[in-house]
C-alpha positions, 0 to 999 in steps of 0.5 A, a space after each residue: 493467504 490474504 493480499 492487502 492494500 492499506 492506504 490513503 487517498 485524496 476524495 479525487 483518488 489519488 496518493 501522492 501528488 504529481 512529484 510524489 509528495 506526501 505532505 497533503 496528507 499531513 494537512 488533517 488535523 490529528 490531536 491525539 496523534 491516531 495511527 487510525 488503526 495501522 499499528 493493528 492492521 500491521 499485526 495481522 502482516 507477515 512481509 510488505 511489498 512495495 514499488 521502487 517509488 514507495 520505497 525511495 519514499 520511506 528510505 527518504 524519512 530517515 528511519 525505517 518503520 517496518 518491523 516486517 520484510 519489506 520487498 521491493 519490486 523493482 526492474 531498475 533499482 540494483 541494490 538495497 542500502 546497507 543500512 537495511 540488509 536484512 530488512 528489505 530485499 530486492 525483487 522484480 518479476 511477474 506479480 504471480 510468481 512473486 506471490 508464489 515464491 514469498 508464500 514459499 517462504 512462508 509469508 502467508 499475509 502481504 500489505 502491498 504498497 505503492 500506486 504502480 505496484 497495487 495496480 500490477 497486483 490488480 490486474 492479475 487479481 491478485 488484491 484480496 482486501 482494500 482499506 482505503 481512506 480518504 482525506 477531505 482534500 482534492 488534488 486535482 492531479 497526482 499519482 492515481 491509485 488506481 488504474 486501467 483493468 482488462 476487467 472489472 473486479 468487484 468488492 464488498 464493503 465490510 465497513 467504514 469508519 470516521 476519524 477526527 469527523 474528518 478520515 473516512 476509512 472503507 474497508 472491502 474484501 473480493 468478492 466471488 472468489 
């Protein structure tokens, strides 16, 4: 039972811009078009949870990249388009509970996406591993990853490694548990 974060950020922390602008993060050149490791991470997944932002996001790509069930975490959202029954279901509620409930159903592995959402699952300590990586550009504003915590949460570095001499990709597992 692992609670995973995936994700890129700018060196100044953020993952989106103010509006929830992607395309910074298409600034770094990639020649051998690398997913840098996210085709293997998402192996290793059983289900997705991701806020309403993130999933207006992806909707808005206009094909739909997961394999996986996709839940969304959402108070205001009322439906999920047509097109994605039984790919994506609609959620809300305590993280607790959540999690609970999609280990019930047998998801035992969760990517959990989206800055509102990760911070929800950090403040009831509920992320076990973070992989994070961080592109060479500073924002200056934008959607922060992370946010204010009751407490502090400590992790261990597993790893990094580099991509294009450009990426740097950090790995952390909770530590104390």
């Amino acid at each position: 039972m692992t609670n995973y974060v995936y994700i890129a950020t700018s060196l100044d922390g953020y993952i989106a811009t103010s509006d929830g602008g992607l395309n910074w993060l298409l600034e770094v050149p990639n020649p051998e078009q690398s997913d840098y490791g996210f085709a293997e991470f998402i192996e290793g997944i059983d289900a997705i949870v991701m806020g309403r932002n993130t999933f207006e996001t992806v909707v808005s790509f206009g094909v739909w990249p997961y394999e996986r069930p996709v839940f969304v975490l959402s108070e205001h959202l009322k439906e999920i388009p047509g097109n994605l029954a039984g790919k994506a279901e609609l959620t809300s509620g305590e993280v607790l509970t959540l999690v609970q409930e999609l280990r019930r159903r047998g998801y035992e592995n969760l990517y959990v996406d989206g800055g509102l959402t990760i911070q929800s699952f950090l403040a009831v300590d509920m992320i076990d591993e973070l992989i994070i990586t961080r592109l060479p550009v500073v924002l200056g504003a934008g959607i922060p990853l992370f946010g204010e915590l009751a407490e502090m949460l400590q992790f261990e570095h597993v790893g990094t490694e580099v991509y294009n001499n450009a990426l740097v990709k950090s790995h952390y597992v909770r530590a104390n548990r």
